[in-house]
PDB file of N, H, CA, C and O in Angstrom:
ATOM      1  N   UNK A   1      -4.247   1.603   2.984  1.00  0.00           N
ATOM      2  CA  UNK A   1      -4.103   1.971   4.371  1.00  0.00           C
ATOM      3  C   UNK A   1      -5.441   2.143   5.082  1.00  0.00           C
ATOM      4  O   UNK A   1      -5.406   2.410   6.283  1.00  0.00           O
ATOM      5  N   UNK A   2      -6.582   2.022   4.484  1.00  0.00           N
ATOM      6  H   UNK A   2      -6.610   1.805   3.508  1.00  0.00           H
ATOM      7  CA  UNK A   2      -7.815   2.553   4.811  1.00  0.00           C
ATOM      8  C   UNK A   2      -8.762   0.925   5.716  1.00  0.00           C
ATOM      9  O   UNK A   2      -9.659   0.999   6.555  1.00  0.00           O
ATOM     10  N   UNK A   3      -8.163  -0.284   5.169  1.00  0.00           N
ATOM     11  H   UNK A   3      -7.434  -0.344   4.487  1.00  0.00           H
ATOM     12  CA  UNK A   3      -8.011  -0.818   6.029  1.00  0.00           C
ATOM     13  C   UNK A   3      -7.634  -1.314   7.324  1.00  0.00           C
ATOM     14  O   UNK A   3      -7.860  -2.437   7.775  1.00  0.00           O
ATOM     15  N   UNK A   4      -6.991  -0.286   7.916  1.00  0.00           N
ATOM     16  H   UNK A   4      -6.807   0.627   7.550  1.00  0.00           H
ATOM     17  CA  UNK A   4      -6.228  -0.782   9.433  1.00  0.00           C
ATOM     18  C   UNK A   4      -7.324   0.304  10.123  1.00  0.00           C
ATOM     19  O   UNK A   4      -7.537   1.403   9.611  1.00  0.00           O
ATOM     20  N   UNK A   5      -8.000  -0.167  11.378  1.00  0.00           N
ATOM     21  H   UNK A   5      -7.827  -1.060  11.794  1.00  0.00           H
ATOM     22  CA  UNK A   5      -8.404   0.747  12.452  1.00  0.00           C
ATOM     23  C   UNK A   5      -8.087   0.803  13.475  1.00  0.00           C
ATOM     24  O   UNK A   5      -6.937   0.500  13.790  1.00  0.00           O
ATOM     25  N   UNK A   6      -8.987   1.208  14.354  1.00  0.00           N
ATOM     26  H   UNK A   6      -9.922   1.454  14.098  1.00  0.00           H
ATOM     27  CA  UNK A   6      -8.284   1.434  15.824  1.00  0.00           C
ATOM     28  C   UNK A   6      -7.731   0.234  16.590  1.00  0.00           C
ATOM     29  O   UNK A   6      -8.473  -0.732  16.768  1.00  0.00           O
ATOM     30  N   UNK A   7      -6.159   0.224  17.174  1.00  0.00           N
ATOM     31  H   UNK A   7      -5.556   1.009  17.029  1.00  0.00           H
ATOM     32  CA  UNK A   7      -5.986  -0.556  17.612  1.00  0.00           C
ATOM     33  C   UNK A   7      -5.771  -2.815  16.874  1.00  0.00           C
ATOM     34  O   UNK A   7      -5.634  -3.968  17.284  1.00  0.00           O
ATOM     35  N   UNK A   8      -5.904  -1.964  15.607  1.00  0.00           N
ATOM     36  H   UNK A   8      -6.015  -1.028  15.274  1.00  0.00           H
ATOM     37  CA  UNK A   8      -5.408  -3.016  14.957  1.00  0.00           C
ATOM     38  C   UNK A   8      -4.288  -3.064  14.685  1.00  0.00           C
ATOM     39  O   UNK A   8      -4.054  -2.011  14.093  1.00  0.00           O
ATOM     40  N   UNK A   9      -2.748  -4.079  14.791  1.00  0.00           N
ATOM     41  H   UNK A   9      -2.938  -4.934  15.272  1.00  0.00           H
ATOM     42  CA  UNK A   9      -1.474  -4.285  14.418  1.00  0.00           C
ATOM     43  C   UNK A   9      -1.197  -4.438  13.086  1.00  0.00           C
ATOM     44  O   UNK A   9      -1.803  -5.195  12.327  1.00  0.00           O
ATOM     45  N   UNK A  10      -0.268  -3.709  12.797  1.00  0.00           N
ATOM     46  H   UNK A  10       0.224  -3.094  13.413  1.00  0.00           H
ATOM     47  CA  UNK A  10       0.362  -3.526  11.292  1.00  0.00           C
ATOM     48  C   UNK A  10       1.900  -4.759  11.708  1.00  0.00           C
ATOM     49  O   UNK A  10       2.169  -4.920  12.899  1.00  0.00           O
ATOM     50  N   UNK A  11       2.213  -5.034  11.309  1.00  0.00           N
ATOM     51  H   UNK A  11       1.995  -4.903  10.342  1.00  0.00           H
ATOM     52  CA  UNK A  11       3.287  -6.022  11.781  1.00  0.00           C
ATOM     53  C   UNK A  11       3.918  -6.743  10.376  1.00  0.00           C
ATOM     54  O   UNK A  11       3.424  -7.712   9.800  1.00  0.00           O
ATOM     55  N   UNK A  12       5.127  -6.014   9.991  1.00  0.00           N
ATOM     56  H   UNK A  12       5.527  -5.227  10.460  1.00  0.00           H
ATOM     57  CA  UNK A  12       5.889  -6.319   9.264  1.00  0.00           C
ATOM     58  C   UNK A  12       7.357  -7.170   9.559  1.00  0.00           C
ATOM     59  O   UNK A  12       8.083  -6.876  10.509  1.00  0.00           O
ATOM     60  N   UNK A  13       7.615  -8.079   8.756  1.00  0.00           N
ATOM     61  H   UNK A  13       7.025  -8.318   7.985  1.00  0.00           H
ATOM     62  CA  UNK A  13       8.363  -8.848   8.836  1.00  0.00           C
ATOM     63  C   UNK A  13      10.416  -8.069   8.851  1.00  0.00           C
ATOM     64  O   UNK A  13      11.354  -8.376   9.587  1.00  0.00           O
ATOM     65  N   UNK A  14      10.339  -7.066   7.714  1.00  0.00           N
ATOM     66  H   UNK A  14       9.577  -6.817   7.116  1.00  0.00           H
ATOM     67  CA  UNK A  14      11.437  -6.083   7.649  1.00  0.00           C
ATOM     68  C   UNK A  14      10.552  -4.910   7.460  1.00  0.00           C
ATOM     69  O   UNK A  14       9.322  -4.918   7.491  1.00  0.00           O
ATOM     70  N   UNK A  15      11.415  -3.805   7.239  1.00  0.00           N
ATOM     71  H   UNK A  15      12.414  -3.799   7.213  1.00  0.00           H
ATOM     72  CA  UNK A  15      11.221  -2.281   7.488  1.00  0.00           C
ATOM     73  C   UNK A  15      10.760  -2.046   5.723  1.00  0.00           C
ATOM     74  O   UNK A  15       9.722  -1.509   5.336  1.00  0.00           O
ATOM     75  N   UNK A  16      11.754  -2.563   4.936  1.00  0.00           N
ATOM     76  H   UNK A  16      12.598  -2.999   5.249  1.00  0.00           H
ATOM     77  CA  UNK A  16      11.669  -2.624   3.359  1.00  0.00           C
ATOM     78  C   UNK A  16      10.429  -3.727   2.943  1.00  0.00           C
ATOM     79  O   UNK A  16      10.428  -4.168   1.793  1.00  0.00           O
ATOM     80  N   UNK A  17       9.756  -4.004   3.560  1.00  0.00           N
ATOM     81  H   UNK A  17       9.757  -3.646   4.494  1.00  0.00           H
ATOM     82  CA  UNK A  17       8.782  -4.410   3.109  1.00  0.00           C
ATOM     83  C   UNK A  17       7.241  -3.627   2.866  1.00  0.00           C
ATOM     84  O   UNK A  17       6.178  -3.924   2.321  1.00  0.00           O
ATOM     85  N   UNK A  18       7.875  -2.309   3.705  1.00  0.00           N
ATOM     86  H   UNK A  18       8.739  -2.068   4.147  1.00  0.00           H
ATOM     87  CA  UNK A  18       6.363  -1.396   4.300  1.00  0.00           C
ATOM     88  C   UNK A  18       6.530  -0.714   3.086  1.00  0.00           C
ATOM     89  O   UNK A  18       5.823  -0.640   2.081  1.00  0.00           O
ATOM     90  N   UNK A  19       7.910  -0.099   3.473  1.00  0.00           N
ATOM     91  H   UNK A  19       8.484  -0.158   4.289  1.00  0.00           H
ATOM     92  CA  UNK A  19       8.063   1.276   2.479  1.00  0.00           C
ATOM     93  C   UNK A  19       9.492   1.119   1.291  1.00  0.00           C
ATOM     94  O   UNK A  19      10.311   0.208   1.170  1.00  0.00           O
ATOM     95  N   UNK A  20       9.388   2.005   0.781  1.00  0.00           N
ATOM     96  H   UNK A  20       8.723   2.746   0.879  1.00  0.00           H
ATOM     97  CA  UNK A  20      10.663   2.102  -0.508  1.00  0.00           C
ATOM     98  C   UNK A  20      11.953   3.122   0.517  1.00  0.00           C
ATOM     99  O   UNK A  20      13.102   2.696   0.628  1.00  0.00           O
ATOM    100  N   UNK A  21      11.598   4.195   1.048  1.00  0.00           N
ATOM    101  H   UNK A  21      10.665   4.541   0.957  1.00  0.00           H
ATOM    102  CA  UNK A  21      12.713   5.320   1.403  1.00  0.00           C
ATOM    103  C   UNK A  21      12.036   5.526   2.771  1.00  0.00           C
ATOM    104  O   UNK A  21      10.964   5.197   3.280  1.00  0.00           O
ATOM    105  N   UNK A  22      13.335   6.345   3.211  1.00  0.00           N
ATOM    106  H   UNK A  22      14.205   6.613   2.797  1.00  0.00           H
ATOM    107  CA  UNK A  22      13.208   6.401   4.861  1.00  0.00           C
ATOM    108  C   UNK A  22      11.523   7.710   4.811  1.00  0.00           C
ATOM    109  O   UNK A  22      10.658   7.984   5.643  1.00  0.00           O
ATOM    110  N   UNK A  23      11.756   8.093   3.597  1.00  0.00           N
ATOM    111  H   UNK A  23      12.458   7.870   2.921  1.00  0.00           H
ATOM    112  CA  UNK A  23      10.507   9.897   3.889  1.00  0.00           C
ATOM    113  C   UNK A  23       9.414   8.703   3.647  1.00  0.00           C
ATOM    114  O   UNK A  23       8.529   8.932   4.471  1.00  0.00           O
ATOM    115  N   UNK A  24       9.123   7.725   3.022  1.00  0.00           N
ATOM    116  H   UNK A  24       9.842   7.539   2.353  1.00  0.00           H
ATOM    117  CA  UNK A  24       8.162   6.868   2.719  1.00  0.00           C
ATOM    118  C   UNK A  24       7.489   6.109   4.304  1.00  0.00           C
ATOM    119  O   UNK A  24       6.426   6.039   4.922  1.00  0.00           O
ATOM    120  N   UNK A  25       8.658   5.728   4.387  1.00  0.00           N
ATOM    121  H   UNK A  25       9.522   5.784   3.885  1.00  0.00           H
ATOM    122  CA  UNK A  25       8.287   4.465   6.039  1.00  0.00           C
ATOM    123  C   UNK A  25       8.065   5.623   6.836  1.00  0.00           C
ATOM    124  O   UNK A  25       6.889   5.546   7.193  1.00  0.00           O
ATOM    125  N   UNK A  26       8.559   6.616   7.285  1.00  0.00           N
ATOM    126  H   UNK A  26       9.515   6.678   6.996  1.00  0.00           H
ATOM    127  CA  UNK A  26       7.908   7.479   8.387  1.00  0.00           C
ATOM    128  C   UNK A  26       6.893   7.922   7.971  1.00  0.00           C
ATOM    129  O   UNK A  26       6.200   7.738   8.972  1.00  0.00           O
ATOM    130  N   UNK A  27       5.983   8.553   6.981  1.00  0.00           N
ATOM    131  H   UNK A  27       6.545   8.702   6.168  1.00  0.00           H
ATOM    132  CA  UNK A  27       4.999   8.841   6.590  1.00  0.00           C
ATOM    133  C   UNK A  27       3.543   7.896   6.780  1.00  0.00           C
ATOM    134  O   UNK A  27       2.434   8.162   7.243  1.00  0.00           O
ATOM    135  N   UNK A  28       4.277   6.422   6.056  1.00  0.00           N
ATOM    136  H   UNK A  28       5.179   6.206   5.681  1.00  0.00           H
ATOM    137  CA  UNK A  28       3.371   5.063   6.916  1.00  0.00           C
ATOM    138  C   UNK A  28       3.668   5.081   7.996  1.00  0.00           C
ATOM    139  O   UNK A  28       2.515   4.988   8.417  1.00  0.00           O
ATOM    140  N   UNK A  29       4.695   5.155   9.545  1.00  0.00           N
ATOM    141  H   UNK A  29       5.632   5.230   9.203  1.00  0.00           H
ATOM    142  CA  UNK A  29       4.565   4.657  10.054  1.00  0.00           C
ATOM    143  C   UNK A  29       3.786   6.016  11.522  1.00  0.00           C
ATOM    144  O   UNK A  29       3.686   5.565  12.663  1.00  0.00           O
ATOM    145  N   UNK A  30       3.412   7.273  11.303  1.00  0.00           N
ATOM    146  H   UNK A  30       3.493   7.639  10.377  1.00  0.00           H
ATOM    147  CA  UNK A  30       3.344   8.218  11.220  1.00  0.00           C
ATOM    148  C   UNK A  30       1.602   7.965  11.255  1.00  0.00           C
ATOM    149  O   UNK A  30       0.794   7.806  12.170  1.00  0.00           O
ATOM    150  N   UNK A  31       1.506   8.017   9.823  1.00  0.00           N
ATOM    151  H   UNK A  31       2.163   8.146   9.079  1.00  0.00           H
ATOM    152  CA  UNK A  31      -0.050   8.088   9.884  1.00  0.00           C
ATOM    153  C   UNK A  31      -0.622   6.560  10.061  1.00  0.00           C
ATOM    154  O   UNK A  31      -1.829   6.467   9.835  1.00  0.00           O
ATOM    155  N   UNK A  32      -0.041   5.508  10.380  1.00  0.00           N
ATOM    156  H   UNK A  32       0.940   5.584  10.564  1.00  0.00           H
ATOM    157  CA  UNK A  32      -0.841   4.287  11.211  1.00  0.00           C
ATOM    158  C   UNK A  32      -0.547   4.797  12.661  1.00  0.00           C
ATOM    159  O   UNK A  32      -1.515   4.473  13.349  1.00  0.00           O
ATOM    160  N   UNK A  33       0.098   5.256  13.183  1.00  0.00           N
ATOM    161  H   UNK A  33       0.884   5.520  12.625  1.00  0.00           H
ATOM    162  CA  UNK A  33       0.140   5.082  14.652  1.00  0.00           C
ATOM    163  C   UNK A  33      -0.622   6.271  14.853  1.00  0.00           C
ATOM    164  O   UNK A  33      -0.187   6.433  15.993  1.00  0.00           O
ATOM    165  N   UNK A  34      -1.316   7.142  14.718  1.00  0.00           N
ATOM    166  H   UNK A  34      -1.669   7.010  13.791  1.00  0.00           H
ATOM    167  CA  UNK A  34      -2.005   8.471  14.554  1.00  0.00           C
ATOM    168  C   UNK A  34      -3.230   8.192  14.825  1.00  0.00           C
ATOM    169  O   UNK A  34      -3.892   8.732  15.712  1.00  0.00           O
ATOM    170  N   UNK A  35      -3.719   7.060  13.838  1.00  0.00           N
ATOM    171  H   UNK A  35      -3.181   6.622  13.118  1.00  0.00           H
ATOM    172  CA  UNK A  35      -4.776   6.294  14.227  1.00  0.00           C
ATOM    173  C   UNK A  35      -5.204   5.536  15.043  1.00  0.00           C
ATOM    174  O   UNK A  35      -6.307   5.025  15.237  1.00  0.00           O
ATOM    175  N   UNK A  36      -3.904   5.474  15.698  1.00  0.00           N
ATOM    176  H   UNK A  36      -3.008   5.889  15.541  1.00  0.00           H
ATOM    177  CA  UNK A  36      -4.028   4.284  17.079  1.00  0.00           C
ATOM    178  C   UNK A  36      -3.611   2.791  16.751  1.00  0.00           C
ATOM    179  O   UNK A  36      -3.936   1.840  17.461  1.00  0.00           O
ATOM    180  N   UNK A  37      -2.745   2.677  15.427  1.00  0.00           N
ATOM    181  H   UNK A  37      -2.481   3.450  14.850  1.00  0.00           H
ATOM    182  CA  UNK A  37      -2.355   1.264  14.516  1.00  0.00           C
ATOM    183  C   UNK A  37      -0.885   1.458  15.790  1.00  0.00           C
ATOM    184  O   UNK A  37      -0.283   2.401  16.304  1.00  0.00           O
ATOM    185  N   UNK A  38      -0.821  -0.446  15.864  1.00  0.00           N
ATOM    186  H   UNK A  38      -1.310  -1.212  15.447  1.00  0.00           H
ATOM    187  CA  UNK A  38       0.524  -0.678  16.717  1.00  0.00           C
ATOM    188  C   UNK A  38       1.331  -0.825  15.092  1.00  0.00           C
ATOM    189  O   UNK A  38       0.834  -1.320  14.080  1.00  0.00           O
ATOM    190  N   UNK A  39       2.336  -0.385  15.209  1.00  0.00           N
ATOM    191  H   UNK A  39       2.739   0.017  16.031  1.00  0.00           H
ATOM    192  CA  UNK A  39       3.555  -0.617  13.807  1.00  0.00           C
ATOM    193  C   UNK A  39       4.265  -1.684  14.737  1.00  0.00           C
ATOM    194  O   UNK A  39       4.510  -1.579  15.939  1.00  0.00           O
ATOM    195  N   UNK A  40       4.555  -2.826  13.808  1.00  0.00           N
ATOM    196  H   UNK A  40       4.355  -2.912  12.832  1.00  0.00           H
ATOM    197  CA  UNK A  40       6.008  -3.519  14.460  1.00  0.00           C
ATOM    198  C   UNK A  40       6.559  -3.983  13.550  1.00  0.00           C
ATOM    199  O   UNK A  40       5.843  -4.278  12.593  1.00  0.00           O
ATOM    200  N   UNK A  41       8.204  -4.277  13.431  1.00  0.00           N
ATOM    201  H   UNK A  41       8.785  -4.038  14.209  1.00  0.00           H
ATOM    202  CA  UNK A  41       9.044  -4.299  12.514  1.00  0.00           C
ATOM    203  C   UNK A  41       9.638  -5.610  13.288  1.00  0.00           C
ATOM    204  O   UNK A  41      10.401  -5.246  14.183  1.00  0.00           O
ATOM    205  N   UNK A  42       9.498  -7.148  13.196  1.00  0.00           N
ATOM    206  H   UNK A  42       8.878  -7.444  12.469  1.00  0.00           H
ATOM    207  CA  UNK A  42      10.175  -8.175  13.560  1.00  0.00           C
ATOM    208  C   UNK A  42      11.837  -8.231  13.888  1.00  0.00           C
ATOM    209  O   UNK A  42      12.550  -8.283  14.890  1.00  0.00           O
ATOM    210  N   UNK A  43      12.026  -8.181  12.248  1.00  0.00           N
ATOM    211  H   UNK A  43      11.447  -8.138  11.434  1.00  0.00           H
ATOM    212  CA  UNK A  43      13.612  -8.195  12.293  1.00  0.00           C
ATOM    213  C   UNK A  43      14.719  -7.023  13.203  1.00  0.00           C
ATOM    214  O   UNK A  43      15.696  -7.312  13.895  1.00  0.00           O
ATOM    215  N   UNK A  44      13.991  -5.298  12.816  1.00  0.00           N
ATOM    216  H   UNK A  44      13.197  -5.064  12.255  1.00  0.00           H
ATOM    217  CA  UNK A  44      14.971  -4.389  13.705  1.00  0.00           C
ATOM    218  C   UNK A  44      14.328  -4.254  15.114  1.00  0.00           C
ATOM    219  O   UNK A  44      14.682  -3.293  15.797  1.00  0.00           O
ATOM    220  N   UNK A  45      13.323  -5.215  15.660  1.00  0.00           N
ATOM    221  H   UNK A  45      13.035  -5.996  15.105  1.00  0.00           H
ATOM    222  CA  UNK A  45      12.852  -5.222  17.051  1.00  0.00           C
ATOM    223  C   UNK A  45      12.475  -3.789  17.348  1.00  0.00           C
ATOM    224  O   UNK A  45      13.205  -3.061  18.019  1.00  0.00           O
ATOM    225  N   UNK A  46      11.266  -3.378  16.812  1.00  0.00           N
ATOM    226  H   UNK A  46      10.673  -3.970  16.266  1.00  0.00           H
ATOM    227  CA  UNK A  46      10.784  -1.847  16.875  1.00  0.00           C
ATOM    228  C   UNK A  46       9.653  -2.196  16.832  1.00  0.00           C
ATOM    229  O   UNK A  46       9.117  -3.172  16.308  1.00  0.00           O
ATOM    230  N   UNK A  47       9.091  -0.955  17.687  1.00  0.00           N
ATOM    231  H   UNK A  47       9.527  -0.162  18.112  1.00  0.00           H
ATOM    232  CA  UNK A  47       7.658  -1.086  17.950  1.00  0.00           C
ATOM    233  C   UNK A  47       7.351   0.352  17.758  1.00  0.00           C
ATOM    234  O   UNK A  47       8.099   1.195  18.253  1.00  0.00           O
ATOM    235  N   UNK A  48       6.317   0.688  17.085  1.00  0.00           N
ATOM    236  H   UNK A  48       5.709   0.004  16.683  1.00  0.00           H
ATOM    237  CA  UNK A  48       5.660   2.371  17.420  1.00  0.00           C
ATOM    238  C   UNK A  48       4.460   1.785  17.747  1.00  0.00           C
ATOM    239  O   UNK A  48       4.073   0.637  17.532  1.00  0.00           O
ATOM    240  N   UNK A  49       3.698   3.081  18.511  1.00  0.00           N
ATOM    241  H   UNK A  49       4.012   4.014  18.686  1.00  0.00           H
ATOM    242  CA  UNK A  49       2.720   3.419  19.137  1.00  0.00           C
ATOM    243  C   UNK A  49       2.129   5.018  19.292  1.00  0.00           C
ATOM    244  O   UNK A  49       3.078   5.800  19.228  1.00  0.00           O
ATOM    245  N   UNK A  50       1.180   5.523  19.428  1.00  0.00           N
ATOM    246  H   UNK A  50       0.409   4.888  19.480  1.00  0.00           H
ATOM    247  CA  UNK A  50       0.772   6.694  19.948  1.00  0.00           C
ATOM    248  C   UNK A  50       1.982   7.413  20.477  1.00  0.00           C
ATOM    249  O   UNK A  50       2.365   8.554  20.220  1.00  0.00           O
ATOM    250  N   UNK A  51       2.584   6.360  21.397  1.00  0.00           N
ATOM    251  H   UNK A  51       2.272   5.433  21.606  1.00  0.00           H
ATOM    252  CA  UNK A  51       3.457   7.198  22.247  1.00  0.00           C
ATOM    253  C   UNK A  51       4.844   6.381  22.433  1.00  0.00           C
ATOM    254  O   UNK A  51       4.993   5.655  23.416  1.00  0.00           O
ATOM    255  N   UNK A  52       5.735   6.511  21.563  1.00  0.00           N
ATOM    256  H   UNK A  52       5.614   7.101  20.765  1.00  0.00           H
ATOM    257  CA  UNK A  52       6.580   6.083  21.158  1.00  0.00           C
ATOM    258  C   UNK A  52       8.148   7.297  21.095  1.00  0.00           C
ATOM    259  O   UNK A  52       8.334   8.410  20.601  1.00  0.00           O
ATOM    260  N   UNK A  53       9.100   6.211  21.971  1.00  0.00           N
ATOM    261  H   UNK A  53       8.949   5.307  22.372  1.00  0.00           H
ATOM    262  CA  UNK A  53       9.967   7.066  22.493  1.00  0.00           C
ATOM    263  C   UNK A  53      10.720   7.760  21.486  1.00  0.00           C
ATOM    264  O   UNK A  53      11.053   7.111  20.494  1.00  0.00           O
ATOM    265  N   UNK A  54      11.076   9.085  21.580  1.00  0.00           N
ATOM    266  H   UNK A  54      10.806   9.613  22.386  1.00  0.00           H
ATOM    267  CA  UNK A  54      11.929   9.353  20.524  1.00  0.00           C
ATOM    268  C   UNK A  54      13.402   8.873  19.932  1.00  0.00           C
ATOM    269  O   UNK A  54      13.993   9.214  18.907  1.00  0.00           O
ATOM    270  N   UNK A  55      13.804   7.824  21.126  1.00  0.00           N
ATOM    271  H   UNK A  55      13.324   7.548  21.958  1.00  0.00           H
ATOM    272  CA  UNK A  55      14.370   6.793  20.555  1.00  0.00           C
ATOM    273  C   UNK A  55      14.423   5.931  19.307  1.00  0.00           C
ATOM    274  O   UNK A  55      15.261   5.727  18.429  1.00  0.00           O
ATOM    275  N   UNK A  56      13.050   5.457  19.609  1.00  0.00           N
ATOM    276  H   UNK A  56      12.369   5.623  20.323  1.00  0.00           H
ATOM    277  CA  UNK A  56      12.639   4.938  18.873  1.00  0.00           C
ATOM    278  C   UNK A  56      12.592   5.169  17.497  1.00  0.00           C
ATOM    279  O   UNK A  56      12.776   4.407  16.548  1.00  0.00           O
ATOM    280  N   UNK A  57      12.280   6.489  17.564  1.00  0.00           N
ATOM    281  H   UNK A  57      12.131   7.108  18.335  1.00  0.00           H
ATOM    282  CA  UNK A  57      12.045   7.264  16.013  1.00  0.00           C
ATOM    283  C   UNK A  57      13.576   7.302  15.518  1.00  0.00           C
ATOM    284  O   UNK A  57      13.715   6.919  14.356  1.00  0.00           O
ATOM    285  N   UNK A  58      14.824   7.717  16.230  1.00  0.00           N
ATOM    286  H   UNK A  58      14.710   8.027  17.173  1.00  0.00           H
ATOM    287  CA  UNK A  58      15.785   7.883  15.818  1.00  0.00           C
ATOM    288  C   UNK A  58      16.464   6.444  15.163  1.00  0.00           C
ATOM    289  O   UNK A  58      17.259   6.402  14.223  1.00  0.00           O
ATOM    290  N   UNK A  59      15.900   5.247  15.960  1.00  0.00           N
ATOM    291  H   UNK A  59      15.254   5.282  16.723  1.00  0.00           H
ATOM    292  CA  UNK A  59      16.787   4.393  15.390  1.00  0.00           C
ATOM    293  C   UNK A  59      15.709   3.691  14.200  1.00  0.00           C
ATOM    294  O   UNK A  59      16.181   2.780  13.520  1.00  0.00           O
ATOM    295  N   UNK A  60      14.438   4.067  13.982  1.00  0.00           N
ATOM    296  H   UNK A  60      14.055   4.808  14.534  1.00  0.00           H
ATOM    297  CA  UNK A  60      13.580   4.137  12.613  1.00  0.00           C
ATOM    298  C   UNK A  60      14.644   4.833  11.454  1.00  0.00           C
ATOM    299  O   UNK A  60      15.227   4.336  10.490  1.00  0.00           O
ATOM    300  N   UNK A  61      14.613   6.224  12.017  1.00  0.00           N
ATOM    301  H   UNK A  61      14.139   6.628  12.800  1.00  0.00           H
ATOM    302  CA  UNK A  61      15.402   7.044  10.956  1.00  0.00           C
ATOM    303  C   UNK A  61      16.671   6.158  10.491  1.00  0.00           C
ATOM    304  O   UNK A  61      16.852   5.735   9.349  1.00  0.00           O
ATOM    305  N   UNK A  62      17.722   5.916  11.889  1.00  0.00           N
ATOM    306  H   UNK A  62      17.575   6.259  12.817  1.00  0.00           H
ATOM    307  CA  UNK A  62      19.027   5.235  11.153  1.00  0.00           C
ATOM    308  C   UNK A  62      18.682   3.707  10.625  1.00  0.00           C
ATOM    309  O   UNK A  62      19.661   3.071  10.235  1.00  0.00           O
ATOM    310  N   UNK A  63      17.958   3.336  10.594  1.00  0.00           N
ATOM    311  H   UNK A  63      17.163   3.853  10.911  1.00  0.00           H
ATOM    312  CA  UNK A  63      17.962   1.775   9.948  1.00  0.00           C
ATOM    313  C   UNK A  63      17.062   1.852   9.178  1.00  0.00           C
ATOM    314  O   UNK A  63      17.062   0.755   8.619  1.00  0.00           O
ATOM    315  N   UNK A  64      15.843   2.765   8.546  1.00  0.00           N
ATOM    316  H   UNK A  64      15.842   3.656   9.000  1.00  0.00           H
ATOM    317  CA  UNK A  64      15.668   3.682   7.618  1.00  0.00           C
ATOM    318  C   UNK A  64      16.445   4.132   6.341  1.00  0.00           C
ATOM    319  O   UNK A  64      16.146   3.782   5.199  1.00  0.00           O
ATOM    320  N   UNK A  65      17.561   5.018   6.709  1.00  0.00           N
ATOM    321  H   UNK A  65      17.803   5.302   7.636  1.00  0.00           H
ATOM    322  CA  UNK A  65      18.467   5.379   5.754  1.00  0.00           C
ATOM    323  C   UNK A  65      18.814   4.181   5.078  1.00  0.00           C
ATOM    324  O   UNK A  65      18.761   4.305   3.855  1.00  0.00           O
ATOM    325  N   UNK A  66      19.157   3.049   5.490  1.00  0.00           N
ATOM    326  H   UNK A  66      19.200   2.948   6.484  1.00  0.00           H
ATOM    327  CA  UNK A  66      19.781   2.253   4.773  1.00  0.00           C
ATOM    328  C   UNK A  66      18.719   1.823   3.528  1.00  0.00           C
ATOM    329  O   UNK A  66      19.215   1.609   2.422  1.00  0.00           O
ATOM    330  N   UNK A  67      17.482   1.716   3.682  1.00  0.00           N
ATOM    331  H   UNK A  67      17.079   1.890   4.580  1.00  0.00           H
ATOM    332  CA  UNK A  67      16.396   1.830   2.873  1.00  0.00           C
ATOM    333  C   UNK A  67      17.144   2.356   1.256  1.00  0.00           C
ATOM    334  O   UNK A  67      17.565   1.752   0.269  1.00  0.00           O
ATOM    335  N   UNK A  68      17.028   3.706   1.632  1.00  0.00           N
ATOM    336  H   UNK A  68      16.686   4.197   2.434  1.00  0.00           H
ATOM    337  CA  UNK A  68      17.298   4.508   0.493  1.00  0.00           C
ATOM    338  C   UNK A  68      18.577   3.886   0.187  1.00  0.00           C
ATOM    339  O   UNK A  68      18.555   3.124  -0.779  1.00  0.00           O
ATOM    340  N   UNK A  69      20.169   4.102   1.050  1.00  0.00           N
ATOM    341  H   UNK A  69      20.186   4.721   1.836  1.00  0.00           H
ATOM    342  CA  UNK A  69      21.073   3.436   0.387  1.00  0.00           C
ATOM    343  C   UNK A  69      20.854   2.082  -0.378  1.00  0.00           C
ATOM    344  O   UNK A  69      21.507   1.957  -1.415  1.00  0.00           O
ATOM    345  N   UNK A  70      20.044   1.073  -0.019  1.00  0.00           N
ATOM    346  H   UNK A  70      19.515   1.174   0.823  1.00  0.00           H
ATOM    347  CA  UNK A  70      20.386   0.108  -0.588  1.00  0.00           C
ATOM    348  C   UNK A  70      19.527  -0.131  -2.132  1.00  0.00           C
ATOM    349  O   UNK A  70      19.614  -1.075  -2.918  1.00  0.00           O
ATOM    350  N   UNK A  71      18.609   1.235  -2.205  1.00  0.00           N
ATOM    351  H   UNK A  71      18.539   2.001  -1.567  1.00  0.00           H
ATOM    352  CA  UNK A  71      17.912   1.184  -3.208  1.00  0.00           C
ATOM    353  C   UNK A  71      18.804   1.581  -4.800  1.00  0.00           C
ATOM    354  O   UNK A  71      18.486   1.585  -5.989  1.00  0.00           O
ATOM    355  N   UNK A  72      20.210   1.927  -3.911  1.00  0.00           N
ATOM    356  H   UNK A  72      20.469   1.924  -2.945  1.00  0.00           H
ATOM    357  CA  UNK A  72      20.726   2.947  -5.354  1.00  0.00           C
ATOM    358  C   UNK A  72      21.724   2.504  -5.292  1.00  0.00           C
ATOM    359  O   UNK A  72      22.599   2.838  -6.090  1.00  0.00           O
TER     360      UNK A  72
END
C-alpha cells in the first residue's frame, strides 16, 4: 500500500479483488482515500474519495457482505 500517493487511482476491476472480507475492503478502502487515493471498483460502479457520500459507503458495506458470504 506504500506505493499509492497523493492523488494517484487505485482502480480495481471487482471489489474481491482488493480485499478477502467486507472489515478487510473498508480498511483498504479507508486508508487509500485518507491519503487522497481515488478507490474505484469497475464492475459495482463505485467510486470513493476524501469525500464520499455515505451512500456510497453503505452500498460498499452491502456488496461487501457478499465478500464474506461467498468466501464460506
Amino acid at each position: 500500500m506504500n506505493t499509492t500517493g497523493m492523488g494517484i487511482p487505485c482502480i480495481s476491476r471487482v471489489m474481491d479483488g482488493l480485499a478477502r472480507n467486507l472489515m478487510d475492503l473498508q480498511r483498504v478502502v479507508e486508508s487509500l482515500t485518507s491519503r487522497g487515493t481515488f478507490v474505484a471498483f469497475h464492475k459495482e460502479y463505485l467510486t470513493f474519495t476524501n469525500d464520499t457520500s455515505p451512500m456510497a459507503w453503505l452500498m460498499l458495506q452491502i456488496l461487501g457482505q457478499s465478500l464474506s458470504l461467498n468466501a464460506h
